[in-house]
VOTIMI-72509 format. One record per residue (C-alpha): chain; x, y negated, z; residue in one letter. Coordinates in steps of 0.001 Angstrom, whole numbers, plus 500000, padded with zeros to 6 digits. Example, Ala and Ser with C-alpha at 12.3 -4.5 7.8 and 13.67 -1.06 7.14 Angstrom:
<filums>
  chain      px      py      pz  resn
      A  512300  504500  507800     A
      A  513670  501060  507140     S
</filums>
This chain:
<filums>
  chain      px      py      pz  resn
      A  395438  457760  468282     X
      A  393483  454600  468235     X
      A  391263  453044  471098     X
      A  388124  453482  469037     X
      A  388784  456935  468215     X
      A  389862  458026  471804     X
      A  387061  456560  473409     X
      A  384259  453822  472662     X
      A  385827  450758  474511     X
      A  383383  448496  473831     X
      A  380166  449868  475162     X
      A  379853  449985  478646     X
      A  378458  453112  480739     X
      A  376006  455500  480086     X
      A  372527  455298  479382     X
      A  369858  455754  482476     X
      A  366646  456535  480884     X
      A  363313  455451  482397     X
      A  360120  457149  480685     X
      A  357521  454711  479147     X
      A  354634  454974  480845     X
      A  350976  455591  479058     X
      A  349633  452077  478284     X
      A  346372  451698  479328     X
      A  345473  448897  477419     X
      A  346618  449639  473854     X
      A  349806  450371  472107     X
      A  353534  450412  472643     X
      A  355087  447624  471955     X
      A  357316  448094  468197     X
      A  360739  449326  468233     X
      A  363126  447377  466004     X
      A  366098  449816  465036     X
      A  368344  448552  462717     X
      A  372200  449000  461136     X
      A  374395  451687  460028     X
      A  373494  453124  456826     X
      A  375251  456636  457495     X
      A  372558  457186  460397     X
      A  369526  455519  459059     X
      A  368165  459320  456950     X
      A  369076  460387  460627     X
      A  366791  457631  462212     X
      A  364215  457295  459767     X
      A  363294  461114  460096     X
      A  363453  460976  464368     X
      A  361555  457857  464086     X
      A  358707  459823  462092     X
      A  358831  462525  464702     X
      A  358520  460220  467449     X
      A  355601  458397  466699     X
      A  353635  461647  465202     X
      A  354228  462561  468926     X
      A  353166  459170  470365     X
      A  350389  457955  468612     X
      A  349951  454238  468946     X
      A  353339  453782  468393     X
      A  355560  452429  466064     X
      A  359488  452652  465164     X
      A  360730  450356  462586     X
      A  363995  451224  461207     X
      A  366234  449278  458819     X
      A  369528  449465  457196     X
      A  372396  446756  456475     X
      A  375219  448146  458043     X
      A  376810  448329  461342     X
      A  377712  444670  461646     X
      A  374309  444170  461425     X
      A  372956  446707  463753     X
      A  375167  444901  466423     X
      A  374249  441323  465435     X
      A  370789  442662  465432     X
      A  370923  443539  469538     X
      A  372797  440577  469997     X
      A  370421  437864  468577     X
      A  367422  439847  469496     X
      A  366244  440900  466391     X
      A  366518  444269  467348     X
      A  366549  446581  469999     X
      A  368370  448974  469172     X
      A  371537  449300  467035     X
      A  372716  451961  464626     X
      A  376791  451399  464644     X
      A  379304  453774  462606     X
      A  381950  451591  463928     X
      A  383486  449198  466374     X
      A  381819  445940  466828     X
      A  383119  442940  464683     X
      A  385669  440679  466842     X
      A  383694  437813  466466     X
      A  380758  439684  468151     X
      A  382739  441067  470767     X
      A  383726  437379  472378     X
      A  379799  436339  471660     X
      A  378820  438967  473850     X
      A  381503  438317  476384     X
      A  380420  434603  475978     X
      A  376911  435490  477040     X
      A  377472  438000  479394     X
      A  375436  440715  477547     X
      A  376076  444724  478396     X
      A  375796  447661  476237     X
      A  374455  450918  477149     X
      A  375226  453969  474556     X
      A  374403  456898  472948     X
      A  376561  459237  470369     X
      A  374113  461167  468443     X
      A  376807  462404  466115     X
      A  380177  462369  464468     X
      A  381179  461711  460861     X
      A  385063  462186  459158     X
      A  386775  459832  457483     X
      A  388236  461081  454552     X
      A  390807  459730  451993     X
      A  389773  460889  448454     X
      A  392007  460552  445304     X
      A  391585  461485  441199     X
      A  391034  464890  440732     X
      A  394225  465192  439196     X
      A  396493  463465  442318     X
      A  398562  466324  442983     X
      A  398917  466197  446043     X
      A  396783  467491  449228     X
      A  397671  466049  452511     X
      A  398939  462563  454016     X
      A  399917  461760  457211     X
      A  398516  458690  459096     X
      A  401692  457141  458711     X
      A  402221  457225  455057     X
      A  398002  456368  454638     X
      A  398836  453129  456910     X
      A  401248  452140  454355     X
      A  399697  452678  451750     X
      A  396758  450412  452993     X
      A  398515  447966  453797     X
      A  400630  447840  450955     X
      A  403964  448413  452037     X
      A  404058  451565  450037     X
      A  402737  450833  446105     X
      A  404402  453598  444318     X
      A  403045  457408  444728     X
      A  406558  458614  444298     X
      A  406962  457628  447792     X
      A  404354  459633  449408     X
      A  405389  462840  446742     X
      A  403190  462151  444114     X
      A  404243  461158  440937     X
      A  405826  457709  439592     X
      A  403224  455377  439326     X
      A  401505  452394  441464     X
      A  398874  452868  443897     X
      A  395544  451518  443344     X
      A  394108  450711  446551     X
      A  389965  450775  446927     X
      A  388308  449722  450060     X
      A  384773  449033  451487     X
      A  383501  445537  452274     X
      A  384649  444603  455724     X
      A  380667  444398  457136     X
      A  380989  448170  456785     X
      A  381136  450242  460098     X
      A  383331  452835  457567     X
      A  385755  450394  456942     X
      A  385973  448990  460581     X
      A  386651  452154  461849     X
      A  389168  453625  458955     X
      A  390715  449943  459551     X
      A  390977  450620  463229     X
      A  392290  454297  463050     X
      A  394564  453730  459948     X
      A  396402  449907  460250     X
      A  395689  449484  463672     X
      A  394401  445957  465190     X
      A  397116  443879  464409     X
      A  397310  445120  461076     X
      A  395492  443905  457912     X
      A  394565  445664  454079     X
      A  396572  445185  451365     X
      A  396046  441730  449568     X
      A  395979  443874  446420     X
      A  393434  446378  447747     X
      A  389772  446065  445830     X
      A  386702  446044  447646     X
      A  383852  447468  446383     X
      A  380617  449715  448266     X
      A  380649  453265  448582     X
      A  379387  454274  445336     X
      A  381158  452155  443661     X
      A  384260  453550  444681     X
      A  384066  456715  444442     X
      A  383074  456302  440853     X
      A  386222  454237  440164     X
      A  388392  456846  442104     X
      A  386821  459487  439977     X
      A  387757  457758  436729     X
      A  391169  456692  437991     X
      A  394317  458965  438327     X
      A  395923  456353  440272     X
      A  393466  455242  442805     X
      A  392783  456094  446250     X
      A  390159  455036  448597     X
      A  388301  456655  451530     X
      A  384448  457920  452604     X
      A  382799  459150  454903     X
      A  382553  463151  455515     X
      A  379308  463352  453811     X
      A  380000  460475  451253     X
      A  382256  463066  449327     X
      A  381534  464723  446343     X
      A  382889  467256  443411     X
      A  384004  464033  441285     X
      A  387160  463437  443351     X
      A  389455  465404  445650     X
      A  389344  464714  449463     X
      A  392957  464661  451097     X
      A  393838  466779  454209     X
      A  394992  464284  457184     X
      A  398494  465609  458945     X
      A  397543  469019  457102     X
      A  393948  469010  458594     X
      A  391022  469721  456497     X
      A  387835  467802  457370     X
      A  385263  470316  458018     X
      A  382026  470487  460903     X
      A  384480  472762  463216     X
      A  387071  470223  463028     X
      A  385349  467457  463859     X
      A  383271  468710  466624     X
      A  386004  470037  468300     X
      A  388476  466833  467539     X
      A  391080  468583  465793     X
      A  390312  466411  462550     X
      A  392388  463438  463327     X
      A  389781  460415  462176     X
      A  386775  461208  463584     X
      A  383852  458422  463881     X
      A  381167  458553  466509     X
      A  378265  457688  465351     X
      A  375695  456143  468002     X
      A  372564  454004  468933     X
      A  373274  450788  470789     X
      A  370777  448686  473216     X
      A  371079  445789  475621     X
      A  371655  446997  479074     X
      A  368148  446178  480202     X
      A  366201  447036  477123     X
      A  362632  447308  476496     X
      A  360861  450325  478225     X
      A  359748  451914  474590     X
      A  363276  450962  473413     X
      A  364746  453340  476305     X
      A  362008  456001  475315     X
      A  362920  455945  472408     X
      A  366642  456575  472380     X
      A  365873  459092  475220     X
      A  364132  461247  472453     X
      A  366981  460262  469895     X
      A  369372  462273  472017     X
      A  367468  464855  472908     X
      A  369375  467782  470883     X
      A  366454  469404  469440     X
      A  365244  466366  467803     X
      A  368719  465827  465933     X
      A  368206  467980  462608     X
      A  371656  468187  460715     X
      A  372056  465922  457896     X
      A  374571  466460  455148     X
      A  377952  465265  456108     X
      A  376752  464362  459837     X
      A  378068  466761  462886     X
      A  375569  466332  465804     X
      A  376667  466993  469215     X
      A  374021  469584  470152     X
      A  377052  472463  471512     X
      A  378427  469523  473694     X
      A  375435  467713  474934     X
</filums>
């Protein structure tokens, strides 16, 4: 199992939540919330919620991906993050440069699921014949069972916290895609998949649909039992991110995020409301 799915390395402790208290002289400073697009319908509707409940206030939330939702915290831009995956390298050693502390939240999980043509006959992988097949040592579906013909190979543009995460779990640090692998966004690919007996890509959980034919992992279908309970073998948590000592109304804010009740369940998302 990889680091990032065993346990999120790179953030650092828990949150400590302090409440905002009642300004006296106006409004709440804005809340800049920005990344992951899997979360954002999440965000956007808690955000609503929030400042219905605290008038005066405001919540600004904004896609662009998790790379961005980490840059975001890191330049200041934001103050809080919405990451699907682990933080770019590059980032990493920036914020070791500076000195600069994460605090974290999980809000929720999402699957990562390999999808194929509806007419791939096959129904499972193992992780071991998927990191092959990303990286291109195996080309040929007759390899993993399927029938004689080359893999096509689609993946998602490396800003993605998807791909960071299925790059992480499937090739493994050291490891890199295929030079023959296409990238293209989510949409995109699961359009080409659809249209293409040969092809192979992967989504998230709730990124699937009745156009192509989601793979088991090790025999393990992806389903909201599975991943809850960790039995589904690539499961991505999906959480808020903030600068050790973040704004007051940042805090607040996040405090609310993961309060359970607040966390309505979104197609394709499994909130952690039975472990919280």
């Amino acid at each position: 199992m990889s680091k990032y799915l065993s346990g999120a390395a790179l953030f650092v402790g828990a949150f400590w939540f302090a409440s905002v208290a009642n300004a006296a002289d106006g409004a709440a400073p804005a809340v800049q919330v920005r990344g992951s697009t899997t979360l954002l319908p999440m965000a956007q509707r808690i955000a609503e919620s929030y400042m219905a409940e605290h008038p005066g206030s405001t919540i600004a939330v904004s896609a662009g991906g998790t790379a961005r939702g980490y840059k975001a915290v890191l330049d200041g831009t934001a103050d809080v993050g919405l990451v699907s995956g682990p933080m770019p390298p590059e980032l990493e050693r920036e914020m070791q440069r500076r000195g600069i502390k994460l605090a974290s939240v999980t809000a929720a999980y999402n699957a990562l699921v390999p999808i194929v043509h509806l007419s791939n006959p096959l129904g499972s992988l193992d992780t071991n014949q998927l990191k092959h097949i990303f990286t291109g040592r195996i080309s040929n579906w007759k390899d993993v069972g399927g029938r004689n013909a080359p893999i096509k190979v689609y993946v998602g543009p490396p800003s993605g916290g998807i791909t960071e995460a299925w790059k992480e779990a499937i090739i493994g640090d050291d490891g890199t895609y295929t030079a023959k692998g296409i990238v293209l966004a989510t949409d995109e690919r699961v359009r080409r998949v659809a249209a293409d007996p040969l092809a192979i890509s992967f989504v998230a959980f709730g990124g699937t649909n009745p156009s192509v034919k989601r793979l088991n992992i090790n025999g393990i279908s992806a389903t909201t039992e599975t991943v809850l309970d960790g039995r589904y073998p690539l499961r991505s948590p999906l959480t808020l991110v903030m600068r050790e000592h973040a704004s007051a109304a940042a805090r607040d804010f996040v405090r609310y995020f993961s309060r359970p009740r607040k966390r309505n369940r979104f197609a394709g998302i499994v909130t952690v409301e039975s472990v919280d």
